[in-house]
N, C-alpha and C positions, 0 to 999 in steps of 0.2 A: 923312055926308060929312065927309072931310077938308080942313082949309083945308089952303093952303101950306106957311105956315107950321109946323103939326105934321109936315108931309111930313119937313123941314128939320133937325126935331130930332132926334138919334142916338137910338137906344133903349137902353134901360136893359137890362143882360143878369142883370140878378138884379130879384128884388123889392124891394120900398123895406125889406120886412120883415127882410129876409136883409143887407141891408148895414149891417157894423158900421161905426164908425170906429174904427181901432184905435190903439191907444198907439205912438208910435216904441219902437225897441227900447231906446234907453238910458233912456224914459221909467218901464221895469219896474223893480216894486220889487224890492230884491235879494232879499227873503223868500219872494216869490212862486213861482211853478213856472218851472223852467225848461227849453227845450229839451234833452233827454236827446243831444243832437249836441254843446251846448255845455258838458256838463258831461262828457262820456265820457273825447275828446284827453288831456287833461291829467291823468288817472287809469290811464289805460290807457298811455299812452307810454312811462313807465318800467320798465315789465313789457315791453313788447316793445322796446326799443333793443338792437337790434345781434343780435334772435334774430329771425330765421326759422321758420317753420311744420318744416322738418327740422332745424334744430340743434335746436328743444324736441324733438324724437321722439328724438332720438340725446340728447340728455343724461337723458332719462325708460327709456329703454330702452337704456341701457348695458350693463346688465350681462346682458341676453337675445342681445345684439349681439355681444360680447367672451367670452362664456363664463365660468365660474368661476375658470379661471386667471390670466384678465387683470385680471379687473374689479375687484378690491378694491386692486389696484398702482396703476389707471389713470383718471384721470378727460379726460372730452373736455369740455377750453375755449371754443372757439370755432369755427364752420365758415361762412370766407369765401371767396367765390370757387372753391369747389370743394378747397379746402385744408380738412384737420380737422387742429386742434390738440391734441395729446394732450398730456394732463400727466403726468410718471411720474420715478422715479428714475432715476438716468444707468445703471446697468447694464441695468437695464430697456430702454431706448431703442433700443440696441445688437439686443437681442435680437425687437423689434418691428418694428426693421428688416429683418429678414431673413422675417419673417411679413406686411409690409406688403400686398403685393396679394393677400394673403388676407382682409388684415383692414378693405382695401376693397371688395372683395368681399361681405364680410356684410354690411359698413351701406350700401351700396348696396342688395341683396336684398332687407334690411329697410326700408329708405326706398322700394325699388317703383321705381325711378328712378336714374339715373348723377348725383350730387348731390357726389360725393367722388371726385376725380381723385389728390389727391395727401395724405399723411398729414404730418406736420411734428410734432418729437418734443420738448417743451417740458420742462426739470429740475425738478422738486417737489419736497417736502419727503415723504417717507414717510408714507402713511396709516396708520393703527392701523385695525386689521379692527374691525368694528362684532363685537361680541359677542352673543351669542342673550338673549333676556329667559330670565329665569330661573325655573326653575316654581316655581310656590306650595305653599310645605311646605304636606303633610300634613295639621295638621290645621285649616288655613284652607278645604281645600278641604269635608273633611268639615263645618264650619261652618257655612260658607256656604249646603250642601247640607240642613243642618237648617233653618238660617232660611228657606229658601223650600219647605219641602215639604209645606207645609199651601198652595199656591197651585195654581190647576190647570194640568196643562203647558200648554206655548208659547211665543211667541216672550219674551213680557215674563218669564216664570218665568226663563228663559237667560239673557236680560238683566241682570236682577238677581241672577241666580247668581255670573256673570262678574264681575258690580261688587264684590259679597260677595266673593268671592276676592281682587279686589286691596288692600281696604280692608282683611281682614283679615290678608294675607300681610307689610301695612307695620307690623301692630300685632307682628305674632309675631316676636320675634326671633332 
C-alpha cells in the first residue's frame, strides 16, 4: 500500500542511475571536446559568404558552360538576384552582348533551373591562357620505367612510375 503522501510525489522519469548533473556550458574546459555546432559557423562562414549552391556550380563549371571560346577571356564573379556578373575585357563585353540569351540559356540548362535572368558585363584586366604541363623528356621517362620494373604491375607500380617521371624530368635539364 501507498501512503498519501508518496501519492503526492512526482515521479522521477529517469533512473537515479541515468541522471547526471551536468556542468553549465561556460563551466567547460576550453581543452575539452566541443560541440562540432559550435565549432563549425565560424570555419565555414567564410567559404560560403556571398556564394550560393549555383554561383559555386557556375564558377566550377565555367568553362563546360561557356565553351572553349569564351572561357579563357571570361570569368563569372558573382550571381545575385538572378543577375551573373561576368568579368572580361571591354571588346569582349560588346560581343557577349549580342550572344547574351544564349549564354543564359546554357547556365541555366546547366544549373536544371531559371537561376539567371539577366547577364551584367564587368572590364578586367586580360587573362594569360594557362599553358599545358609540359611532357617529361625522354629519358626521364625511360628512367623511371627502369627503376620500377623489377615491381609487380598495378596501381602502386603507376604510382611511383608517375612520381619517377616528375622527379626525374626536374633533375634533367
Amino acid at each position: 500500500m501507498t501512503s498519501e503522501a508518496d501519492q503526492d510525489k512526482p515521479v522521477p522519469t529517469t533512473r537515479p542511475e541515468q541522471r547526471s548533473e551536468s556542468r553549465p556550458e561556460s563551466a567547460r574546459s576550453p581543452f575539452g571536446p566541443r560541440p562540432l555546432s559550435a565549432v563549425l559557423p565560424p570555419l565555414v562562414r567564410p567559404a560560403f559568404r556571398g556564394r550560393t549552391a549555383a554561383t559555386a556550380q557556375v564558377l566550377a563549371d565555367w568553362a563546360a558552360i561557356v565553351g572553349p571560346a569564351y572561357a579563357p577571356f571570361t570569368t563569372p564573379l558573382r550571381l545575385v538576384s538572378g543577375t551573373l556578373t561576368i568579368g572580361c575585357t571591354g571588346p569582349l563585353a560588346m560581343e557577349l552582348q549580342h550572344v547574351a540569351s544564349a549564354l543564359i540559356d546554357r547556365v541555366n540548362a546547366h544549373l536544371g533551373r531559371p537561376a539567371v535572368t539577366r547577364l551584367r558585363f564587368v572590364q578586367t584586366a586580360p587573362q594569360k591562357p594557362i599553358a599545358p604541363p609540359r611532357p617529361a623528356p625522354r629519358p626521364a621517362v625511360a628512367a623511371a620505367q627502369r627503376a620500377v620494373a623489377a615491381l609487380p604491375p598495378g596501381e602502386v607500380r603507376d604510382a611511383l612510375e608517375r612520381l619517377g617521371r616528375v622527379v626525374l624530368a626536374r633533375r634533367t635539364p
